[in-house]
NUTOR-77375 format. One record per residue: x, y, z of N, C-alpha, C in turn. Coordinates in steps of 0.001 Angstrom, whole numbers, plus 500000, padded with zeros to 6 digits. Example, Ala and Ser with C-alpha at 12.3 -4.5 7.8 and 13.67 -1.06 7.14 Angstrom:
2
513190494310507800512300495500507800513200496700507800/512850497750507080513670498940507140512900500030507870/
This chain:
490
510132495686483898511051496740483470512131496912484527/513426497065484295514311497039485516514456498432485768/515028498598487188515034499640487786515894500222487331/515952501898487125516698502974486659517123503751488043/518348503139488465519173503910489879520338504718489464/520088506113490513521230507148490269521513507279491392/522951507467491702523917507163493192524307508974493443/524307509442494758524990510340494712526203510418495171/527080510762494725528554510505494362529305511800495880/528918512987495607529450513783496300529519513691498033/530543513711498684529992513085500351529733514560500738/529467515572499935528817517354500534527852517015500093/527105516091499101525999516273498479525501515530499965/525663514381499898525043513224501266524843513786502126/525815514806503005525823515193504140524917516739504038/524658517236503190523599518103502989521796517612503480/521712516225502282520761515943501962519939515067503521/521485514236504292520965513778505774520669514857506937/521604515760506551520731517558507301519432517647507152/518986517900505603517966518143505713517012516792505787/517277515915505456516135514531506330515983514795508141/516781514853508666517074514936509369516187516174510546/516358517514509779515364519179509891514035518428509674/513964517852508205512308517227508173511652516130509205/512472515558509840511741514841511111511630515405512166/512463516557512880512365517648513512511076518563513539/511475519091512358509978520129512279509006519178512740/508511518151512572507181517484512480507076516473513322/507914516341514396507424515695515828508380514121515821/508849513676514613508585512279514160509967511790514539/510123510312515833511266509997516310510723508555515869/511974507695515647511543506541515372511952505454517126/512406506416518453512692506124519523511426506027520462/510937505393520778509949504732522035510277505398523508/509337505448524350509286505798525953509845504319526188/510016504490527382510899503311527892509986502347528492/508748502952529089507563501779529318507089500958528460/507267501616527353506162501201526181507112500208525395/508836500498525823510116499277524890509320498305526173/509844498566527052509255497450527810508277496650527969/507434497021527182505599495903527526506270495183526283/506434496222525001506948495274523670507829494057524115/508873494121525127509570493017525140509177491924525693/508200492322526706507252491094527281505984490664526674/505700491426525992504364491104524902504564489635524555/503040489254524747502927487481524278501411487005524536/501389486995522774499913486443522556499119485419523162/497862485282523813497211484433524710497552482631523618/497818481893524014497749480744522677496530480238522900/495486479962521429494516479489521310494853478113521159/493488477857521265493031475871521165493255475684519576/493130475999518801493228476056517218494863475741516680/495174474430516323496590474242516179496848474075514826/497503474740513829497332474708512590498787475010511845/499670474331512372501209474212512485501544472987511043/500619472337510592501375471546510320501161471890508472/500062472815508436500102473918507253501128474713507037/501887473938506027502871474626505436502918476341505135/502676477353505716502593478718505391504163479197504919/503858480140504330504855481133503784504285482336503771/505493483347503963505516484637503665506428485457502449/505754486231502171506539486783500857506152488519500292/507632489069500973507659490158500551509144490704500909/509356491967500478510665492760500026511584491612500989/513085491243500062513826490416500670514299491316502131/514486492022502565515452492373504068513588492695504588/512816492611504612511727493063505330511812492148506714/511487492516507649511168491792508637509599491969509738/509367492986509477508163493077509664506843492346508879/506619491166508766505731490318508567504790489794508780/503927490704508627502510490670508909502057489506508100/502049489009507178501007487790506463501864486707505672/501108485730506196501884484348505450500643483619505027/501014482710503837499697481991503063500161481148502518/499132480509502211498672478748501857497714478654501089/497864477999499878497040477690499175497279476308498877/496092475752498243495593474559498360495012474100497441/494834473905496139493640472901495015492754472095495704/491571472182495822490150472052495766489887470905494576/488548470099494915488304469930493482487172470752492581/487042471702493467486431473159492326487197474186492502/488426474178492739489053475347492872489955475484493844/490060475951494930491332476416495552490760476701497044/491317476952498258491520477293499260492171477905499717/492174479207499896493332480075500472493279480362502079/494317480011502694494462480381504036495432481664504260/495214482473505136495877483975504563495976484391506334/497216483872507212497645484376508518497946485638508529/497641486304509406497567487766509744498209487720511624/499342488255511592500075488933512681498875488807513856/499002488218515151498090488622516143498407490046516746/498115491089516114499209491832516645497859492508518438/496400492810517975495678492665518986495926491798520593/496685490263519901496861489556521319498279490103522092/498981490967521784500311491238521986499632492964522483/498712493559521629498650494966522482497637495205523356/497608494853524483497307495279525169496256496535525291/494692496485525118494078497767524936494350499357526743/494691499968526517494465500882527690496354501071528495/497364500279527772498298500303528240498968501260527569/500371501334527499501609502171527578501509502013525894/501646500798525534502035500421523875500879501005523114/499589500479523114498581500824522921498271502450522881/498896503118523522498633504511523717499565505300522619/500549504722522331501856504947521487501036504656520644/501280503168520206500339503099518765499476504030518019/498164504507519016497689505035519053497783506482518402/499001506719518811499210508465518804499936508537517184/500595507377517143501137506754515619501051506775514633/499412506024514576498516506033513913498977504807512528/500971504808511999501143503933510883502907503847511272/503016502790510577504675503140510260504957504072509036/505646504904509267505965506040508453507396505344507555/507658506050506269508796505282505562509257506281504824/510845506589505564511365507506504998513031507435504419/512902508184503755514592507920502872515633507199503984/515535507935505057516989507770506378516163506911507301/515272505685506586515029504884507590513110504852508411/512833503873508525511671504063508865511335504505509942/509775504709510633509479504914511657507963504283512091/508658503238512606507524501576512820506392502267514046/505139502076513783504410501955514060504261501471515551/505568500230516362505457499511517302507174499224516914/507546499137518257508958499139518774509421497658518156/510312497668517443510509496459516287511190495493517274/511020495484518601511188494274518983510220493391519151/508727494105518577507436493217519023507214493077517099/507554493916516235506979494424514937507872493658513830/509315493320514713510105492680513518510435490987514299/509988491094515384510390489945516436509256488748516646/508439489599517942508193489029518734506278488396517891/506012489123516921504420489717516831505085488486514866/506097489318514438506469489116513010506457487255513280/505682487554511566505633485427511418507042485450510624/507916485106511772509338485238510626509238483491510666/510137482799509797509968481356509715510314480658510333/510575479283510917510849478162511695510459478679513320/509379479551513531509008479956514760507199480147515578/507144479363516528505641479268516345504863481103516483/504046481251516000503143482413516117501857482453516011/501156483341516847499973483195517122499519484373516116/498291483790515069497763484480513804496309484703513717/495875485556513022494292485463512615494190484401511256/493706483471511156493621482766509964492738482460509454/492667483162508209491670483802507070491187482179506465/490188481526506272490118480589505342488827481092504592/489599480901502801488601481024501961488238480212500745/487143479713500301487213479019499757486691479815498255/487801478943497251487618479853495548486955479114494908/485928479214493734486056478511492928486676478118491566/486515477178490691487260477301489815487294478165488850/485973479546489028485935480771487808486947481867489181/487233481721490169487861482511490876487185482894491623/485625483388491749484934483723493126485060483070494065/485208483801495090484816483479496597483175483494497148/482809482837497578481336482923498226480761484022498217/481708484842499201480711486050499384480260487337498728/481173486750497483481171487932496588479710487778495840/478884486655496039477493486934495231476828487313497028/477346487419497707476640488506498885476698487225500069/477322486646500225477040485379501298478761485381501863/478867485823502921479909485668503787480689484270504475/478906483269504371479246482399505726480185480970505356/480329480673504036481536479844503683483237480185504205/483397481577504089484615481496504895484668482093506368/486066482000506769485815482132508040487537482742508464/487525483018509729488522483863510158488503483224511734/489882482816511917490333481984513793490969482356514233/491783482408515464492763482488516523493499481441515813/494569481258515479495645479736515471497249479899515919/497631478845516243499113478600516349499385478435515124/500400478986514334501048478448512953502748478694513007/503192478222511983504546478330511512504989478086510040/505500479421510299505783479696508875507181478929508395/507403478147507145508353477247506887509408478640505767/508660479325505333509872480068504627509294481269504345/510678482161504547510549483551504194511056483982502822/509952484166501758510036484260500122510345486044499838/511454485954498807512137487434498575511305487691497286/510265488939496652510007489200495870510642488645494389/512105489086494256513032488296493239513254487261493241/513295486611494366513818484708493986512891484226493630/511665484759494206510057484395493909509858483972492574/510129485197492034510131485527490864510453484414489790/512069484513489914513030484154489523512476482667489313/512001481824490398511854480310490634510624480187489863/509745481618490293508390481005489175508311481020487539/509546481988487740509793481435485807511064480650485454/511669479678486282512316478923485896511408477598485936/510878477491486775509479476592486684510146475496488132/510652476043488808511285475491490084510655475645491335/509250476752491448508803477046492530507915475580492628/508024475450493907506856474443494956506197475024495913/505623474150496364504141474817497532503335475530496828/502873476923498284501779477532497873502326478180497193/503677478719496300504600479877495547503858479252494250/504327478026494212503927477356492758502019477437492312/501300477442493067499760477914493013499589479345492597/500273480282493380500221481662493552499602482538491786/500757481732490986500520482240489302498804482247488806/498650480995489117497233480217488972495709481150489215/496309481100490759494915481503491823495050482849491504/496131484045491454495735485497491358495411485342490177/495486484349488599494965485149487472493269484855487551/493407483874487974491354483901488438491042484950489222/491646485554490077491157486639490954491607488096490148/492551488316489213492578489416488378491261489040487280/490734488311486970489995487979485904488099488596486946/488133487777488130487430488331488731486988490030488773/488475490482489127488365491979489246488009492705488016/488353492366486873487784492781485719486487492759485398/485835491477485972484235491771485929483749492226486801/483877492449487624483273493137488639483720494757488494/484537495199487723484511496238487119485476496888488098/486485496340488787487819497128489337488622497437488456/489599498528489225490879498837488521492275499126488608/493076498306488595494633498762488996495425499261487943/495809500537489028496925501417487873497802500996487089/498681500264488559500016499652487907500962500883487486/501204501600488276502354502580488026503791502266488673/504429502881487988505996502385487745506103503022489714/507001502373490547507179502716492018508231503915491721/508447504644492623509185505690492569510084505714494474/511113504917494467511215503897495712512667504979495781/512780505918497136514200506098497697514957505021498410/516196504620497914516987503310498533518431504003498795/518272503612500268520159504425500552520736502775501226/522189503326500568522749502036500987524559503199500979/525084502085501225526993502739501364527102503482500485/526942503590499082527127504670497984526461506326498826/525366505601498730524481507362498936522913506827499223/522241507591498563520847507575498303520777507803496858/519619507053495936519089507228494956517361506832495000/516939506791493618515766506951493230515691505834492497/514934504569492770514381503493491746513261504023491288/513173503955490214511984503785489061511363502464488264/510761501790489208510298500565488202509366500247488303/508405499347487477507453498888487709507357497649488740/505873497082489490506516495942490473506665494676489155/507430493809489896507096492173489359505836491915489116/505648490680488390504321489671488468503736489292489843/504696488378490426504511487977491801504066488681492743/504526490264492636503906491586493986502498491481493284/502377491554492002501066491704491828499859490695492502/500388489376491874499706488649492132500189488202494148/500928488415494361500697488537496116499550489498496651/499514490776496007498480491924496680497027491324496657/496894490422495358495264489389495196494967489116496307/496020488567497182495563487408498385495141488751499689/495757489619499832495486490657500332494026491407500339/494101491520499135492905492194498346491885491518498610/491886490347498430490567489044498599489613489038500180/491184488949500896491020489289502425489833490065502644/490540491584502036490181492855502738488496492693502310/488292492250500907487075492774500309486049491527501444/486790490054501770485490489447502586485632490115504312/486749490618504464486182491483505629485390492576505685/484931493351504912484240494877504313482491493731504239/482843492695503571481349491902503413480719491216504780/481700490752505749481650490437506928481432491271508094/481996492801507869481363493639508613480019494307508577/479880494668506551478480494686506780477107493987507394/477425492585506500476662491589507112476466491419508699/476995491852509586477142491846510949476670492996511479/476654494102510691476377495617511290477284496102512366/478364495909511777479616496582512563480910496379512456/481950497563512126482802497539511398483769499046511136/484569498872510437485382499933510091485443499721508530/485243500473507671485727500113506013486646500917505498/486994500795504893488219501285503685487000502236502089/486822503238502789485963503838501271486629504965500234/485633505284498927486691505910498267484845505988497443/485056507415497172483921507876496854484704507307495037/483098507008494242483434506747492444483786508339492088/484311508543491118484564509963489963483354509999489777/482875510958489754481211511998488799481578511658487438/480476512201486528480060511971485375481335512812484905/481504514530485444482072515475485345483547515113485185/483964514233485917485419514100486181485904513116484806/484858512365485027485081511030483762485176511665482460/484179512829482164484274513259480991485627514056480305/486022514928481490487315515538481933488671514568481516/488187513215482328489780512052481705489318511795480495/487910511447479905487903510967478778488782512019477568/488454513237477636489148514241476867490275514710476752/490750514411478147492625514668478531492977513197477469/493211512266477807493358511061476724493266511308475700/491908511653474916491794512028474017492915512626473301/493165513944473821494180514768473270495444513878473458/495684513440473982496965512653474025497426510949473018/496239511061472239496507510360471804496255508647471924/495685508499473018495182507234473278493832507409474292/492959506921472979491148507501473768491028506571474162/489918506708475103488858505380476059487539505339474704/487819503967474453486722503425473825485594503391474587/484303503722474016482857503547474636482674501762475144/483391501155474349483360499358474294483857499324475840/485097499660476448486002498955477661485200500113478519/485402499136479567485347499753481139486745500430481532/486635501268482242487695502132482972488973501611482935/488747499994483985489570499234484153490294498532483014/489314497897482242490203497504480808490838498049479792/490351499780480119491244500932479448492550500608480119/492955500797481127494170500842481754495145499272481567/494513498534481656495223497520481047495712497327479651/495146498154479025495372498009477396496552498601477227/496910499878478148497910500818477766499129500118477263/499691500600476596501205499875476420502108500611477648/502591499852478438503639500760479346504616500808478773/505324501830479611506648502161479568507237503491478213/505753503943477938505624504935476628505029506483477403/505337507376476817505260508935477349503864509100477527/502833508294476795501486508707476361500920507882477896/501530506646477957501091505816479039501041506563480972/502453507214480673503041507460481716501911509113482147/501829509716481388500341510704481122499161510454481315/498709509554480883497132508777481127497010508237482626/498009507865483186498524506863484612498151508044485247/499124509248485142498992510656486183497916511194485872/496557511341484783495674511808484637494824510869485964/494778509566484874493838508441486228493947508630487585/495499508946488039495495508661489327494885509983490177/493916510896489027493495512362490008492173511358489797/492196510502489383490144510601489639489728509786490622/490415508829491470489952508080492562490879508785493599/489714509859494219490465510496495630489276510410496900/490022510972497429488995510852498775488900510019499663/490285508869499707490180507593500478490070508202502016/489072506997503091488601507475504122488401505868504517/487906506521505739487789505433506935486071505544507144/485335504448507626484045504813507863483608503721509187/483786503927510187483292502974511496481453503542511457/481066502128511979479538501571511702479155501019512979/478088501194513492477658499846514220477680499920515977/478169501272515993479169501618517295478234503081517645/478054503603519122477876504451519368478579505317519376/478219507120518900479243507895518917478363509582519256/478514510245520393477646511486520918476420510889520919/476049509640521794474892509030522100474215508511520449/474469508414519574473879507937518092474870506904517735/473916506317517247474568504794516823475074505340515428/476382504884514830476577505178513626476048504189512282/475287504761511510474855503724510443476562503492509276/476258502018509008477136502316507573477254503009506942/478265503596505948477861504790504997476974504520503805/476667505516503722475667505142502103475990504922501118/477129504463500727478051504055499207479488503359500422/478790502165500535480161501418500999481012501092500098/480809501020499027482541500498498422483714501583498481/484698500765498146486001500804497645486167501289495904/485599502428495926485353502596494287486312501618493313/487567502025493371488824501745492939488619499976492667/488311499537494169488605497812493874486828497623493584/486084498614493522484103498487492896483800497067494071/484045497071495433483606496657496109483807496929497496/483321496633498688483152496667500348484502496359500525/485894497142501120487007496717501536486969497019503020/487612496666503748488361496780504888489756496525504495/490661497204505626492121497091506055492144496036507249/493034494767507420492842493897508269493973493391508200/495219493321507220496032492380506570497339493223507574/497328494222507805498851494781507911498874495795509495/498443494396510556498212495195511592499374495683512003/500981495000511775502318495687512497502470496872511947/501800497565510664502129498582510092500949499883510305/499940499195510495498929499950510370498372499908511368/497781501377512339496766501114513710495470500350513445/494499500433512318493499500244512349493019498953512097/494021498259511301493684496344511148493492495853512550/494550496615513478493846495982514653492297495750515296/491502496764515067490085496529515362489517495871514223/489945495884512706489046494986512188489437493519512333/490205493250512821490753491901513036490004491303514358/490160491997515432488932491323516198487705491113516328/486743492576515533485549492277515243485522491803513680/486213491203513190485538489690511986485911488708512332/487028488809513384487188487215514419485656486612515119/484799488236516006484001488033516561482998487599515722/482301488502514636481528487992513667481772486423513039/482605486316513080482611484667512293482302484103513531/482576483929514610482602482694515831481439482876516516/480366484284515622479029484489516001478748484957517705/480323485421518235480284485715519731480411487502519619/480498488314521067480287489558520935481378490119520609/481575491424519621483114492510519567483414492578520883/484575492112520983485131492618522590484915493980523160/484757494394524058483959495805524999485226497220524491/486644496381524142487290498133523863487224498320522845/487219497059521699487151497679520470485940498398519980/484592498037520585483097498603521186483329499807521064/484534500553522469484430501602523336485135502598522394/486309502050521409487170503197520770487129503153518956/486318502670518727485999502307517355485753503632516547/485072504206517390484267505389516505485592506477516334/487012505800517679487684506980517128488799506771515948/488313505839515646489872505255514764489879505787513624/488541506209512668488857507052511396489749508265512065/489115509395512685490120510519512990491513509807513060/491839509014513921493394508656514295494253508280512941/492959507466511868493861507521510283493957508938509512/493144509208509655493292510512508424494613511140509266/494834511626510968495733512328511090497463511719510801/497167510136510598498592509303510542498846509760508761/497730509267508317498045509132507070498194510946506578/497294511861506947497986513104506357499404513481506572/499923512903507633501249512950508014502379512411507149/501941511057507148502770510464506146502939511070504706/501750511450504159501538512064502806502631513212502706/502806514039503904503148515160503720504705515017504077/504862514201504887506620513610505149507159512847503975/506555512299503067506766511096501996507200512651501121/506801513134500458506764514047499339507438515029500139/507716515539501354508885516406501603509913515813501188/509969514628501854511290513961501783512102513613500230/510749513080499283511307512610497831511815514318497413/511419514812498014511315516839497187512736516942497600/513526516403498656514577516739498935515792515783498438/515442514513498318515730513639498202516371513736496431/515397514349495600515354514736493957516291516006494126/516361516813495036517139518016494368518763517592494796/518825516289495877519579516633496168521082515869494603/520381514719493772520345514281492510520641515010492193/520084516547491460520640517370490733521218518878491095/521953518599492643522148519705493065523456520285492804/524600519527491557525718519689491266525687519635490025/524066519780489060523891519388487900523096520619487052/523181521751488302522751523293487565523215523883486150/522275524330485465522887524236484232522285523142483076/522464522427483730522390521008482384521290520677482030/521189520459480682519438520074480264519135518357480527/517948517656480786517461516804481037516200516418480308/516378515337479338515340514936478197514051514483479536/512667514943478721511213514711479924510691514289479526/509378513294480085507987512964479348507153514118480440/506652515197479524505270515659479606504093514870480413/503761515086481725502106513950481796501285514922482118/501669516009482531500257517174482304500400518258482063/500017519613481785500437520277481338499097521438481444/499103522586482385497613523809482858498578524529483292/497061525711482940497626526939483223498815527307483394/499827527313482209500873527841482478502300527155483054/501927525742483315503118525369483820502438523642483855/503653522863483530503816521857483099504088520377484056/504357519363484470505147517909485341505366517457484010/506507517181484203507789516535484051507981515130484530/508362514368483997509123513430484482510475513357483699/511779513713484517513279513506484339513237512239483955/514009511140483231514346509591483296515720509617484189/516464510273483938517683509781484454518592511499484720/518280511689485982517657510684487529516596510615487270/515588509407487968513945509772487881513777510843489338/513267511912488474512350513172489286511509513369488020/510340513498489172509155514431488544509058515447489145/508564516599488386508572517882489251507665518783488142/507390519831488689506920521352487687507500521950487227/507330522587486270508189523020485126507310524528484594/507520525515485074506742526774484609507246526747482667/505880526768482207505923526412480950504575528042480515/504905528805480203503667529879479884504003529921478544/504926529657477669504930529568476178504392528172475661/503847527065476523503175526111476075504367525108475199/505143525342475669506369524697475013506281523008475133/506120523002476333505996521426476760504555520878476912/504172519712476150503006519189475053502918517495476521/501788517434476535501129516082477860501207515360476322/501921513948477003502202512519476366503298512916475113/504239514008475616504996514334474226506417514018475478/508141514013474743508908514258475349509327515640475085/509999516298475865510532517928475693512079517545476363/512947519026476723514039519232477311513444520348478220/514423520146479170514310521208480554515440521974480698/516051522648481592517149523055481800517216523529483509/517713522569484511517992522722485631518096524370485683/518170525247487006518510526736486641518848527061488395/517874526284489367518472526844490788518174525183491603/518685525304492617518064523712493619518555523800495183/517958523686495659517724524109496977517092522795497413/518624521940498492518322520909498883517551520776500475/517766521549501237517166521840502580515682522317502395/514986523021501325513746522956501348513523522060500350/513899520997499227513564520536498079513219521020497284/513918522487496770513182522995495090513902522216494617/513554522374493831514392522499491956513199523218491221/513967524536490631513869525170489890514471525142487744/513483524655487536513902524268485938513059525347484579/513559524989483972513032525605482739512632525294481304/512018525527480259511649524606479539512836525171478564/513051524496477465514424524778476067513325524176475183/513683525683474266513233525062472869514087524276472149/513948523343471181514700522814470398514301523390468985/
């Protein structure tokens, strides 16, 4: 579906709306500027080079065309039962230094934050977009994932056996840096080569996988702020094929690292408690009323695939689903913590993907891939977790929940300001909606054009979940992000 972009035109509207971006990084601590020790280790940072030379594997990377932060490049390969995926991961561990200046930053970090007026990287982008990033025609030192598929799409360890693949130290080089769209573009002109040209292949065995094993992806339309010379606007689209099937190789990763830590008794995971009986019954009936029920026949997951997108009823069912898998958390294992060893948790999966995940894939972005990246290095080479990741393991859930509540709460200030500032010359005017929920008294909205979603005080029940209605803008307040609307009868 192509993207639906609205420009803001007014240079009072712009210069309002970079005020208040601007107040919102203020209030909340958040500079995207470094101590001067810590630019400095980044510029000398340089990964130990291992004995493992694996240069002459064609790798690629592939994601958003201007990205430069490039954490993972991959290779795939035909088997004669199937496939081989090799999946490089950023050394970003051999570059930080545990107990130093960078490390302590990181630390306090916790993620790269991503906001309308620009990001705020995780690690000083001379190590994050440079020195650490597998950008192409340049050697880099990687974690390299090898896994072997078969031809129904499993990986080994998914019937519970880890020890077919494996995870190394290597030298590699990446031969090209792949843009989501050309990707695209080449794989349906039928022009892609290499591992691009496999890519179609190997994720539909691994989406086919995820279906039996009883996972589920939303697949909701992105809701992406992009400022460029015009202004700032709001994309609304769904991703490509190719993002999809890129996240597989990701996904594959994470789930044999979550199997590799258990198997080892020590680790960090990625968990997400399942929905209760209570909650399920709750979506089954919201649907219901809307017009498109969950058959007793499909699983969760094959409900959501059935939907027709891009329809009011769809776009409703998506925002119902996305309340029932909450609770994502961190769970370190294996490690002492107030003199007690911590056990695994007692429901290790990843409800969502219905299996054992770890985070490992996106160490320039994320604090915590860094420790699972060295202890499933250690576990595979059957040698010990190195002594700091040992020593600070137990603290790395706290350090996510406080990055990531941060982000949560800077992301949705920012779109809140970002949306009013769209209709802050547009008071007055009505705006056709899709309905996706609709309690006690007041209603969400989704605007099409601009895309905002927002609340809509509805106490006459005017506005109907999986129906379209009209609104009527009435106040907007770009420095805190209201918008204040109203429902119109027709």
């Amino acid at each position: 579906m192509p993207a639906r972009r609205t420009h803001l035109a007014p240079e009072t509207t712009r210069g309002s709306l970079a005020a208040a971006l601007t107040a919102l990084r203020d209030k909340n601590g958040v500079s995207d500027e470094f101590p001067a020790e810590v630019l400095a280790e980044a510029r000398e940072a340089e990964a130990p080079v291992p004995a493992l030379d694996l240069r002459e594997i064609p790798f690629v990377t592939l994601d958003p065309p201007d990205s430069r932060d490039l954490d993972q490049a991959f290779h795939l390969e035909r088997t004669g039962n199937g496939f081989t995926l090799r999946y490089a991961i950023a050394d970003v561990p051999g570059v930080v230094r545990p107990g130093r200046s960078l490390d302590a930053e990181a630390r306090r970090r916790g993620q790269t934050l991503y906001l309308p007026d620009g990001s705020v990287p995780l690690h000083p982008r001379e190590l994050s977009e440079d020195r650490a990033s597998l950008l192409p025609d340049v050697d880099r030192v990687a974690y390299v994932w090898t896994i072997p598929v078969d031809a129904m799409g499993a990986a080994a360890f998914e019937d519970g056996e880890a020890a077919a693949a494996s995870v190394e130290r290597a030298l590699i080089r990446s031969r090209a840096k792949l843009g989501y769209g050309s990707a695209q573009a080449s794989l349906d002109a039928g022009t892609a080569s290499g591992p691009l040209a496999l890519l179609p292949e190997f994720a539909a065995l691994r989406i086919a996988q995820e279906q039996r094993r009883g996972g589920a992806s939303l697949n909701m339309a992105d809701e992406e702020v992009v400022r460029d010379e015009t202004g700032y606007r709001i994309e609304r689209r769904f991703p490509l094929p190719v993002e999809e099937w890129n996240s597989q190789l990701s996904l594959l990763t994470g789930m044999l690292a979550g199997r590799m830590m258990l198997d080892g008794g020590i680790g960090i995971l990625r968990t997400m408690a399942a929905p209760d009986e209570q909650a399920l019954a709750e979506f089954r009936g919201r649907v219901a009323v809307l017009g498109v029920p969950w058959r007793e026949a499909l699983t969760y997951g094959e409900y959501l695939r059935e939907l027709p997108r891009g329809t009011p009823q769809a776009a409703a069912v998506l925002h119902a689903a996305s309340s029932l898998f909450r609770g994502a958390d961190y769970a370190a294992f294996g490690v002492e913590r107030d003199g007690e060893l911590l056990p695994p948790p007692p429901l290790p999966e990843q409800a969502a993907i219905a299996a054992p995940y770890a985070h490992v894939t996106a160490p320039l972005r994320r604090l915590v891939d860094r420790w699972g990246l060295v202890v499933c290095e250690a576990l595979s080479a059957g040698k010990p977790v190195p002594e700091w990741a040992l020593a600070s393991l137990a603290e790395v859930p706290a350090l996510m929940r406080s990055s990531s509540g941060l982000a949560s709460r800077l992301g949705s200030a920012a779109l809140d300001r970002v949306e009013a500032a769209l209709v802050r010359d547009r008071v007055g005017e009505t705006f056709r909606v899709v309905v996706v929920e609709s309690k006690g008294g007041s209603a969400r909205v989704q605007i099409t054009d601009p895309p905002i979603t927002t609340r809509c005080p509805d106490p006459a029940g005017i506005l109907i979940p999986g129906k379209t209605g009209t609104v009527r803008v009435v106040r907007v307040d770009v420095a805190k992000g209201e918008i204040a609307i109203e429902p119109v009868a027709l």
